[in-house]
N, C-alpha and C positions, 0 to 999 in steps of 0.2 A: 435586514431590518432597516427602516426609516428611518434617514436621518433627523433628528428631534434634537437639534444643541441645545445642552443645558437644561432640557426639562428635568424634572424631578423625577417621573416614573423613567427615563433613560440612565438617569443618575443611577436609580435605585435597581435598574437591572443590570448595568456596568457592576456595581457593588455587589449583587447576588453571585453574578461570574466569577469575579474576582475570586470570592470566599468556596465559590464550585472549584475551581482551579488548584487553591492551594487546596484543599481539602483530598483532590485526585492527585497532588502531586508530592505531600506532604504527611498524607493520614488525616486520624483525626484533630480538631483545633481545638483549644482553648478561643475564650472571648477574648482575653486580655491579647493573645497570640494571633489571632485575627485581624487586632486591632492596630497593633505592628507590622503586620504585612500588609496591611492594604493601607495604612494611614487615617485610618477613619478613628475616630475619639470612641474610649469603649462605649458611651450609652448608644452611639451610633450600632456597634460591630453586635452588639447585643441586641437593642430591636430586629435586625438584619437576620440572626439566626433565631431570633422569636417567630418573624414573619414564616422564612424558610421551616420551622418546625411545626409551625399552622401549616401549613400546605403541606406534612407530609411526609418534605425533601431531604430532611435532615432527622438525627434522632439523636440523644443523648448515650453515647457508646461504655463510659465510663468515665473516670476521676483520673487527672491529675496529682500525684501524690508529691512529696518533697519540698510541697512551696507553706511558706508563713500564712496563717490563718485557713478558713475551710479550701477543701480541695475544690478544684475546678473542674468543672464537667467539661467534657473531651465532646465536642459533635462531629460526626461524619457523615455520609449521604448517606441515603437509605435506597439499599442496591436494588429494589423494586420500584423504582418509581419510573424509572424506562427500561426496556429491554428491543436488542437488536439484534435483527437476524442477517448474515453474509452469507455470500458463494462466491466460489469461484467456479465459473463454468467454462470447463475446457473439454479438449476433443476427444479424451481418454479417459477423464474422471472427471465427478465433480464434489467441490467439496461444499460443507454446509458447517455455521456456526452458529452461535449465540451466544449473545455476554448481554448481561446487567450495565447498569448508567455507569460504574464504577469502572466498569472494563474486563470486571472477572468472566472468564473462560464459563462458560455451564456445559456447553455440548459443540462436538466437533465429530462429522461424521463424514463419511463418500457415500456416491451413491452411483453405479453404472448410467451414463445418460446414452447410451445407444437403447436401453428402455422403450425411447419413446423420440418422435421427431419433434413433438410438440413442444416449441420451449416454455408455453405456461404451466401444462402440464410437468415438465423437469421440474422448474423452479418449484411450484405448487410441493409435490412430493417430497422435493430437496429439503423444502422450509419447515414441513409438519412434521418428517420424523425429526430436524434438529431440535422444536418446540418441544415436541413430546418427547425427548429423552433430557433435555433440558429442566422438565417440568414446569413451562409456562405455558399459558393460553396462549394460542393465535392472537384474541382479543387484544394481550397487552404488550405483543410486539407493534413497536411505534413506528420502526423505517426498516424497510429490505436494499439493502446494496449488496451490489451484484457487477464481478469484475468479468469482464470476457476479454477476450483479443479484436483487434480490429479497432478503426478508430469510431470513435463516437461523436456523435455530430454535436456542436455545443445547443444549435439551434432548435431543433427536437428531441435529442436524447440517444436518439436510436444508434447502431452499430451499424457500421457500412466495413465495407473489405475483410470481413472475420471470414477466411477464404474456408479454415476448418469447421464454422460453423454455418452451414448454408441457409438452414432455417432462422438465425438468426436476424429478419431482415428488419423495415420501415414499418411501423406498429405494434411492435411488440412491446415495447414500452407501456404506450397507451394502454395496451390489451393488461398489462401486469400490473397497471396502477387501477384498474377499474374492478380486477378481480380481485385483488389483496384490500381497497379501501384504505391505502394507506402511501402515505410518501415509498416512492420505487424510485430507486436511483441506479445510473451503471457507468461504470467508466472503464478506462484501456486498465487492461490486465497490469501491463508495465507500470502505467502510474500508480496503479494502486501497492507495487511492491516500492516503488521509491518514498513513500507516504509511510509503509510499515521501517524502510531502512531509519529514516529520518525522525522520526518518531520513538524508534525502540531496538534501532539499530545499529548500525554503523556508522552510519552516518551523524548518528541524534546530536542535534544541538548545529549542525554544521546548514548555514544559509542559504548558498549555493553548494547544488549536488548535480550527479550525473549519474543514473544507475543504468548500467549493461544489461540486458536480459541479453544474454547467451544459453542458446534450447534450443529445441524445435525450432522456436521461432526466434526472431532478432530482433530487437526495438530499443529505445532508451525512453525512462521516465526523467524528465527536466524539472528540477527544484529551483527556483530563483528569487534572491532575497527570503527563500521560506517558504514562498506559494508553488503550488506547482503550478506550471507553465503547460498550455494543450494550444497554445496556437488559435490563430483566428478562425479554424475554421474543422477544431480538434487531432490534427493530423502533424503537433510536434512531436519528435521522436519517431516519427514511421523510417528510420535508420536503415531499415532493409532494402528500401528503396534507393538509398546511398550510392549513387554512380561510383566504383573505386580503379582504381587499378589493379589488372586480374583478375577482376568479373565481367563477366559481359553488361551491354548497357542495358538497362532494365526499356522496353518500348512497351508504350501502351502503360494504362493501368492495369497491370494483370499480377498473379500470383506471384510475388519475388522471389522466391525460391529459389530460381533458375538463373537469376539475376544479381545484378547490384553486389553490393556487401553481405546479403546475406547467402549468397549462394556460395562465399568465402568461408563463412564461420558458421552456417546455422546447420544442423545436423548433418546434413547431406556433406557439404562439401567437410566436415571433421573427418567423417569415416574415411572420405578419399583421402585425406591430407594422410591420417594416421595408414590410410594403405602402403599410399608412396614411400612411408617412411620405416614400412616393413611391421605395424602393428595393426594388430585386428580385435575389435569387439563388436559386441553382440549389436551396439550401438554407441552414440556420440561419446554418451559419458561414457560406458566400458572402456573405450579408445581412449579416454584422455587419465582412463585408471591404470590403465597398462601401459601408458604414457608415465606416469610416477613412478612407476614401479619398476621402469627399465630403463640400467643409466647407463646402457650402453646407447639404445636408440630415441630413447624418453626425450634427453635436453634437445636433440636436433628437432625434432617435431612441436614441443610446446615452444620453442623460441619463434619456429616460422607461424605455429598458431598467436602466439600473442603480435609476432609481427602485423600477422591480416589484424588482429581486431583493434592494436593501434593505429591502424590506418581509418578505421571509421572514426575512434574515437577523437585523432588527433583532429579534425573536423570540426568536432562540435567542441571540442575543448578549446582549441582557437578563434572561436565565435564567441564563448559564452565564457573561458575562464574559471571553470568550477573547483572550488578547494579539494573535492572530494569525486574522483570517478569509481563507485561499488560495481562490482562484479556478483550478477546473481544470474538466474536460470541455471539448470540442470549443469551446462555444461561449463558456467562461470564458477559455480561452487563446486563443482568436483576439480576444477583445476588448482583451486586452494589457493595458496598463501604461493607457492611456485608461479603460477601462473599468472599472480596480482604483478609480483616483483618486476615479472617481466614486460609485461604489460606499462608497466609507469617505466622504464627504462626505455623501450621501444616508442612512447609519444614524447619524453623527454628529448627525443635525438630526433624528431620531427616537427616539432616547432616549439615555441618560442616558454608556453605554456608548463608548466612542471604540476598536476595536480597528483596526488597521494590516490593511488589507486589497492582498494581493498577488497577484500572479499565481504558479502553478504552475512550478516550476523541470525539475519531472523529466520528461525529454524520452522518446520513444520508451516508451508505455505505463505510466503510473507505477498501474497495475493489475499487469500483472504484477509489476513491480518490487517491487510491496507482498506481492504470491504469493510471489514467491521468499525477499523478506527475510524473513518469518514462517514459511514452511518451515526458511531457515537455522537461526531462533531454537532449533527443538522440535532440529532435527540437531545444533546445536553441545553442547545440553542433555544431547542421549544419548549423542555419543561421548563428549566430556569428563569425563560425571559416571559414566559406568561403569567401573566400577573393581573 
């Protein structure tokens, strides 16, 4: 938005926010109750949800009961007045959503993307059956976000180094905003789960964060002062690339896998670690479930695993200081509440820094959840502030 000090119609969409805000965060309002939160004088707080109910955005939910003289009508938004649709598109599945301006859930589905190589096509099919079991129009979805892995260029948009997504290269964006007609947005997988932790998580409320993805893949999403942090040139948190000790050096830009810090902790090297220590699963998490489960060989193995991923972490914790290091992918929340503890004892005794490290709270994809609520954001911004 354009900065405009002090005009009137900035004022007046500053005040429409305000009253969006508490109404998302609080229920439905009273005028009088409006008027105390935001500080505005009632005939103010009252033209304000007049305007907002000519346009639409709000609607008269019910009555206020228990107070002296007539009851007070209760307003809240009116959960059609935008709708958005998320994915997360990963190498295995992908998932699709849709919520109302409000936030409420309508439809949540998967859908096989090996289908097809085409990513507009994926997305394309991703987005219509979640409309259509949602029961909304294509029409009156407003914004598509869309998390993937690999970084994202701040300057075009596009995905670079999504090593599992090959067709995901420079155009595709473009190509997704021309066929949808509608704002397309996409960001790193990661940050979109540090936005869901911070938001509705474990994190919520907490300024500076640091969330682990531990999985398949390795990265961290960076919360700082609140905003998330991508770096000049969208490539913070690419942590896998992390030079550590007992990995080899990562050369070239190529696939880290084999390399870095993530060749320590990201799937591959779990199964080994949990080899050496005489436990086997089917995969990374099985290993670190047959890791809890056996206390004869379990603590020696999750103590050397938190060791390696305190060593990345202790890294970026020493740079940045964050109140809060979350633990989520596959293989960070199957280690649980054991593996957090250990983890913040292991970068306590490495530098200087003490941050509370915890497990991931948001259940059922906190990728897409991070798609949807940054879709909300840019939706709540365009219906509210048009005026």
């Amino acid at each position: 938005m354009a900065q405009r000090p002090g005009t009137p119609r900035l004022i007046g969409e500053l005040n429409d926010r305000t009253a969006v805000d508490l109404m998302l965060s609080a229920g439905p309002v009273t005028k009088t109750r409006l008027a105390e939160f935001t500080g505005l004088s009632k005939v103010t707080a009252a033209q304000l949800l007049a305007r907002l109910e000519a346009r639409g955005l709000v609607q008269v939910v019910g009555s206020q009961e228990g107070t002296r003289g007539p009851s007070a009508a209760l307003y809240a938004l009116v959960p059609s007045s935008g709708y958005v649709a998320g994915l997360h598109i990963g190498p295995q599945e992908t998932t699709a959503g849709v919520v109302d301006i409000t936030g409420a859930v309508l439809a949540r589905l998967s859908v096989d993307p090996h289908g097809t190589s085409d990513p507009i096509s994926l997305v394309r099919g991703a987005v219509t059956k979640a409309a259509r079991r949602a029961g909304v129009p294509m029409s009156r979805v407003r914004c598509l976000s869309i998390g993937t892995p690999g970084m994202v260029d701040p300057s075009t948009g596009d995905v670079r180094f999504a090593y599992d997504l090959p067709d995901w290269r420079a155009g595709v964006l473009e190509a997704l905003r021309r066929g949808f007609r509608r704002p397309v947005q996409i960001e790193n997988d990661v940050n979109l789960a540090a936005i869901a932790e911070r938001s509705a998580g474990a994190a919520k409320g907490i300024d500076d964060v640091v969330l682990a993805w531990i999985g398949r893949g390795v990265g961290v999403g960076v919360v700082v002062n609140g905003r998330l942090y991508r770096g000049a040139g969208g490539g913070a948190g690419e942590i896998g690339y992390l030079p550590v000790p007992g990995g080899p050096l990562p050369k070239g830009v190529t696939n880290p896998r084999k390399s870095g810090f993530q060749s320590l902790v990201g799937a591959d090297g779990v199964r080994q670690l949990a080899r050496a220590h005489g436990l086997r699963g089917s995969d990374s998490v099985a290993c670190v479930e047959k890791a809890l489960a056996d206390r004869d060989r379990g603590p020696a193995f999750l103590d050397e695993l938190a060791g390696r991923i305190a060593v990345g972490l202790a890294g970026v914790c020493v740079v940045l200081d964050p109140g809060m290091c979350v633990l989520s992918g596959d293989v960070g929340r199957a280690g649980g509440a054991e593996l957090a503890k250990r983890v913040e004892a292991a970068i306590a005794g490495m530098c200087p820094n003490q941050p509370h490290v915890v497990v991931g709270e948001v259940a059922d994809d906190p990728v897409l959840r991070g798609a949807l609520l940054s879709g909300l954001d840019s939706v709540r911004d365009e219906v509210f502030a048009k005026r």
